[in-house]
C-alpha positions in Angstrom: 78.4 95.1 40.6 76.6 98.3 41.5 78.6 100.4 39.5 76.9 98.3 36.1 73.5 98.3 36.8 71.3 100.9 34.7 68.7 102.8 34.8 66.1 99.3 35.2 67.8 99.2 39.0 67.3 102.8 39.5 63.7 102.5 38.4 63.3 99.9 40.9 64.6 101.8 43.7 63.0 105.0 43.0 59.3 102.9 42.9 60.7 101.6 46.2 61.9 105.1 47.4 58.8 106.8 46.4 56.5 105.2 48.5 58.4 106.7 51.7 57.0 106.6 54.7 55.4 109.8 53.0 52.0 110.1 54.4 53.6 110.8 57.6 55.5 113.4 55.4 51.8 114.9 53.7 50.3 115.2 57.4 52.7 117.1 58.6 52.5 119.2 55.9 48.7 119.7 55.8 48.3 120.4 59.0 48.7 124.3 57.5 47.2 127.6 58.2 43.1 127.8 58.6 40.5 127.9 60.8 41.4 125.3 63.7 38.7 123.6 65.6 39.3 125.5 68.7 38.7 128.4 66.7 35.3 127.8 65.1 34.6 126.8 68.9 35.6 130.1 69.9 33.5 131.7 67.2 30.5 129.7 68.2 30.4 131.1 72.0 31.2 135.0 70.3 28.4 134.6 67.8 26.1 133.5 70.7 26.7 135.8 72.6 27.5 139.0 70.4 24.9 138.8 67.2 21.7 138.4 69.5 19.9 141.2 66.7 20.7 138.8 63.8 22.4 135.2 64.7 20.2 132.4 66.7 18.0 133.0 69.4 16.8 130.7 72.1 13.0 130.8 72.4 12.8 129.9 76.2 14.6 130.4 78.9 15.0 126.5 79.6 16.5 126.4 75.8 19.2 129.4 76.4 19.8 127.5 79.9 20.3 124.5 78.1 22.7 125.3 75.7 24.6 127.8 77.8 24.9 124.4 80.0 26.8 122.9 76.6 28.9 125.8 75.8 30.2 125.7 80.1 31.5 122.1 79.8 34.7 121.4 79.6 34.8 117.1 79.7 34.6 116.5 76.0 32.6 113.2 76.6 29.9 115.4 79.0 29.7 118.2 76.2 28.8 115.8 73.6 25.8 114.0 75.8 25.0 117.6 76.7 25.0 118.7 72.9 23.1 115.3 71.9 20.6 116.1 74.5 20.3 119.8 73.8 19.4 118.6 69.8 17.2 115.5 71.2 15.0 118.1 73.0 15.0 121.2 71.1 15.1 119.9 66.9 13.9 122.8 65.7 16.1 125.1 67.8 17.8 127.9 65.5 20.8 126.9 68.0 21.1 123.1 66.9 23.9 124.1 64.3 26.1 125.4 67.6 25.3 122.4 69.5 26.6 120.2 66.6 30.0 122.2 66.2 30.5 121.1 70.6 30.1 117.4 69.1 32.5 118.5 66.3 35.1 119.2 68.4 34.5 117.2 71.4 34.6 114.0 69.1 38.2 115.3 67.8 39.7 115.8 70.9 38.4 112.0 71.8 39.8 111.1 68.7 36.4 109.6 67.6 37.1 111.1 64.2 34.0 109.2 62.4 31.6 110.8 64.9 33.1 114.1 64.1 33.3 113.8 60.7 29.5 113.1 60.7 28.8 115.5 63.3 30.4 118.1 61.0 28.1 117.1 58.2 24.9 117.6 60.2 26.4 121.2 61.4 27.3 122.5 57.4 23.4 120.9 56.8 22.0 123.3 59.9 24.0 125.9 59.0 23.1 126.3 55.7 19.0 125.8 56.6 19.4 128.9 59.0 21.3 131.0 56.3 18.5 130.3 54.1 16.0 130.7 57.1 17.4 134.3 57.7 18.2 135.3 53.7 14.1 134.6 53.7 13.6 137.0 56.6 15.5 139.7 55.6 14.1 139.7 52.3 10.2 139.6 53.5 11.6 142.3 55.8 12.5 144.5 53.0 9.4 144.3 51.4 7.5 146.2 54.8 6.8 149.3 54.9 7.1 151.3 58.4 3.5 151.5 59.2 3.8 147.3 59.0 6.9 147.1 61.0 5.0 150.1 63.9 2.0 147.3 63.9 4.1 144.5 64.4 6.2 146.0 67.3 2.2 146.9 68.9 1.6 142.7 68.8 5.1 141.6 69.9 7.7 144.0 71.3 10.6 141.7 70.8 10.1 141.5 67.2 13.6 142.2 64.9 13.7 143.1 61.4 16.5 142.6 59.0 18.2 144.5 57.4 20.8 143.0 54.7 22.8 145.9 54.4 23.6 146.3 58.0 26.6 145.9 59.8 25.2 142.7 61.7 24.1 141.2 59.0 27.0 141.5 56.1 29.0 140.3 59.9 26.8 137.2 60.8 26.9 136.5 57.3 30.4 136.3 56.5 31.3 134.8 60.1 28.4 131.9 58.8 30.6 131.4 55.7 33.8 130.8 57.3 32.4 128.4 59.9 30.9 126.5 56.7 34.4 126.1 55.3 36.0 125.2 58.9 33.3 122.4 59.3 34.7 121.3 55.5 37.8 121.3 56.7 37.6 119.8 59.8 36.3 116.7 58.0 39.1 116.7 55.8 41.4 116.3 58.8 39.2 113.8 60.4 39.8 111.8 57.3 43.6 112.5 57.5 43.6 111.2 60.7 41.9 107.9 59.8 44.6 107.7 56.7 41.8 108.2 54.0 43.3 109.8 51.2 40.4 108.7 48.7 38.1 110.8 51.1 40.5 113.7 52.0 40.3 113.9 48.2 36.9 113.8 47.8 35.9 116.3 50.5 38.9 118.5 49.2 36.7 119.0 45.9 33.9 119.6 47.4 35.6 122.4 49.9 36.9 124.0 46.7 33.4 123.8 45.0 32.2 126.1 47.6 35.4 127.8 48.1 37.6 127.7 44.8 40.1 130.5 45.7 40.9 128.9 49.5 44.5 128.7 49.5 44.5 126.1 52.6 42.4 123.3 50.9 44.4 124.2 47.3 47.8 123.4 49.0 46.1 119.9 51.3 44.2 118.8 48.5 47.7 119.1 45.7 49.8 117.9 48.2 47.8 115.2 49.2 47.2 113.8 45.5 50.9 114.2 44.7 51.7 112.7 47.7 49.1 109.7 47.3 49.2 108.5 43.8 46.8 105.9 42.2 48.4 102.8 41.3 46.7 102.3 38.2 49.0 104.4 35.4 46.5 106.2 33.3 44.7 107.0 36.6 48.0 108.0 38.3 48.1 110.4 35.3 44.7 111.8 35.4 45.1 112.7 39.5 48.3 114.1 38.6 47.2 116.4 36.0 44.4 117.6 38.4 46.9 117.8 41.2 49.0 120.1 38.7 45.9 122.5 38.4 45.4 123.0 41.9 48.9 123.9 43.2 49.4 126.4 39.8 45.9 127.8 41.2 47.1 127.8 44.7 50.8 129.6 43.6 48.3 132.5 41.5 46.2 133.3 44.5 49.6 133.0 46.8 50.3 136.7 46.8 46.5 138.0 46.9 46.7 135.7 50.4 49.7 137.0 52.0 48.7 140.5 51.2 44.5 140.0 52.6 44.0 140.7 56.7 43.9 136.2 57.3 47.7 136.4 55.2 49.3 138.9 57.0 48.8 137.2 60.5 51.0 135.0 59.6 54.3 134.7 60.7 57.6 135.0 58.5 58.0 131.3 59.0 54.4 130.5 58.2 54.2 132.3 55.2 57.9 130.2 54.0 56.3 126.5 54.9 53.5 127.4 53.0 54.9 128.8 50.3 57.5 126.2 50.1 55.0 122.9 50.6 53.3 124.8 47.2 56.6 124.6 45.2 57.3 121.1 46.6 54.3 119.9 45.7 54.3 121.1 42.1 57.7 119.3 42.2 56.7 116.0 43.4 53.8 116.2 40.4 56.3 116.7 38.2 58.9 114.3 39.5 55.6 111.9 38.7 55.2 113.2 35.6 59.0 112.5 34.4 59.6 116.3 34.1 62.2 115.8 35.8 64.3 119.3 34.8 60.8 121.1 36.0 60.8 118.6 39.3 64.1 119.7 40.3 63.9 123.2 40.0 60.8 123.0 42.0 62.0 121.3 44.7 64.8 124.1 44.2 62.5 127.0 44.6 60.8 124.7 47.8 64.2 124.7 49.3 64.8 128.5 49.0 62.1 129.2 51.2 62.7 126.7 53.8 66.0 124.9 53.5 66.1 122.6 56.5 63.3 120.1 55.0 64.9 116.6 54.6 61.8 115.3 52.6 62.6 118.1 49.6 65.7 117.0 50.2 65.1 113.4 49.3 62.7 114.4 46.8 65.1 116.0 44.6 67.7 113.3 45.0 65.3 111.1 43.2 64.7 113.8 40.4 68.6 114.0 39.7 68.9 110.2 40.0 66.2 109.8 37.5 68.1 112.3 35.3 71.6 111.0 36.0 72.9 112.8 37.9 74.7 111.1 41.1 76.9 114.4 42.2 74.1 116.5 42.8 71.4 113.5 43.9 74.3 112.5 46.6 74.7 116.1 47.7 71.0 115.9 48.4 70.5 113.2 50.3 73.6 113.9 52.4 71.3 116.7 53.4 68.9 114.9 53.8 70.5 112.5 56.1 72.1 114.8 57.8 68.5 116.8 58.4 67.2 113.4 59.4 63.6 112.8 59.5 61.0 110.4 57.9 63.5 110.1 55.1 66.5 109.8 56.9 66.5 105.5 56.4 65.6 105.4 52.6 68.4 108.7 51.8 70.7 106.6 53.6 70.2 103.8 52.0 70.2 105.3 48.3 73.4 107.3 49.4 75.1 103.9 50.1 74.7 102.4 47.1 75.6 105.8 44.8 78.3 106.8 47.3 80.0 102.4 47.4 79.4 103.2 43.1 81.9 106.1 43.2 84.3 105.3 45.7 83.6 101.9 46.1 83.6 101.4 49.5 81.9 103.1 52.7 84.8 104.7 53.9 84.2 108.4 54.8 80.7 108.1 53.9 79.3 109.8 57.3 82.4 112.9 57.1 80.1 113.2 53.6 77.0 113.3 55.5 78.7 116.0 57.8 79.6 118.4 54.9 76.7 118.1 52.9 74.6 119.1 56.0 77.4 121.7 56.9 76.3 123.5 53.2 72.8 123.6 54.4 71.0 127.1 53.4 74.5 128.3 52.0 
């Protein structure tokens, strides 16, 4: 009975196939290069304590105790009442933006990833005041002369001046940029963790409307509309589209990344996933798309640069089943099986049914698996 049913079966298997247990699939694939939590943490404590002529200052002694208290604690729960406190006391301290990014972090590693997400919101607001704070400073800085700056230094002797086009400053600067984008993307992974694509989305734009050319939120913010599609048609079509844009932009601005200072810390193998989830993704938007010749040669490509994935695998069974062609779709998924994985139940299953088509039983189906897998990366 299999072997007569057309391409109306097939479509219902691939809608049934396509929802794969892939959001599992698009976390682990977004959790990519970037600035990690720990890091911006890290940053935090060297800014503190290395830009003292240009970065925040404490006014008091009781305020640089106080927040020297946060940045000592370890207990996540005790940073984040120490943090809260710090803020509660000193609102208009030029450290408050610090003290938010201990919440940040100390809310993700309680898993509270609401409380981070909004913690990170109040740190890019506090951020972005001070950098405007200091822009202002600099720039009324300029405009003194040195007989000004002499009689300033007679009424205060602690008194700094600015200077944009110092070392410090162009530093501070840049170092305030890149925490900016880490407290974008740290709420983008608070929202994968709570499994809110709609918001991953939307805070994916807005990290590429202040960054455009950031490869990291190019290939989570593709992958993640590829991977979670409207159900609505002319709306699947519209994401899709969009979702095309990005990952073309992210493949352009691929080799620009691997060759800058952040790209060549990479390992070989990092540098493969990533440019491998770009060429998946581009396939699974085209797979969506019904381009399917375009899908499979994607998924292709994706498979050159890392050729143990089960979930390209599956991916470009589906393409060749769509296009008819059970060979090469049951090569695929004997892969993928064999790979196992999130996709290991639904290759299986799919495999069944085209493998009973063509032979029309089960029998030798798992010595199959075992040389499919055995042509792995061949």
């Amino acid at each position: 009975m299999i072997a007569k049913k057309g391409p109306e079966f097939w479509a219902i298997v691939i809608a049934l196939t396509l929802s794969l247990s892939a959001w599992g699939a698009g976390q682990r694939r977004n959790q990519q290069q970037g600035q990690s939590l720990e890091q911006l943490e890290r940053e935090t404590q060297g800014q503190n304590k290395n830009q003292q002529s240009v970065g925040p200052q404490a006014k008091t002694k009781e305020e640089a105790d106080a927040f020297n208290n946060v940045q000592k604690e370890q207990d996540p729960a005790k940073r984040i009442e120490l943090a809260e406190a710090f803020i509660a006391k000193f609102p208009d301290s030029e450290l408050v933006s610090f003290a938010h990014t201990f919440r940040v972090t100390s809310y993700s590693q309680l898993g509270k990833h609401k409380e981070s997400i909004a913690a990170a919101e109040q740190a890019i607001d506090t951020t972005i005041k001070f950098g405007e704070k200091l822009v202002a400073k600099a720039d009324a800085d300029s405009k003194l002369s040195d007989k000004e700056k002499e009689a300033i230094k007679k009424k205060d002797k602690n008194a700094i001046f600015i200077d944009k086009n110092s070392p410090q400053y162009q530093t501070f600067m840049s170092q305030t940029d890149q925490r900016i984008l880490a407290y974008h993307q740290s709420i983008i992974q608070s929202y994968q963790a709570l499994n809110d694509a709609p918001k991953m989305i939307e805070w994916g734009e807005k990290t590429l409307g202040y960054r455009p050319d950031d490869i990291n939120t190019l290939a989570m913010l593709s992958n993640v509309m590829a991977e979670r599609p409207p159900v609505n048609e002319e709306q699947k079509q519209k994401q899709m589209k969009r979702a095309e844009e990005i990952v073309n932009q992210a493949l352009t601005v691929l080799p620009t990344y691997l060759s800058s200072p952040d790209g060549s810390k990479l390992q070989a193998t990092q540098k493969a996933d990533l440019e491998a989830q770009l060429h998946y993704t581009l396939g699974l938007v085209y797979l969506h798309q019904k381009r399917l010749g375009s899908s499979q040669q994607e998924f292709l490509n994706a498979l050159k640069s890392k050729p143990n994935d089960p979930i390209t695998y599956y991916r470009l069974a589906i393409a060749y089943v769509q296009d008819m062609k059970n060979d090469q779709a049951m090569d695929a998924l004997g892969k993928s099986v064999f790979l196992k994985g999130v996709s290991e139940a639904n290759a299986r299953e799919l495999l069944k049914q085209l493998y009973v088509q063509k032979n029309k039983s089960e029998q030798g189906m798992d010595d199959y698996i075992k040389t499919a897998g055995g042509k792995i990366g061949q």
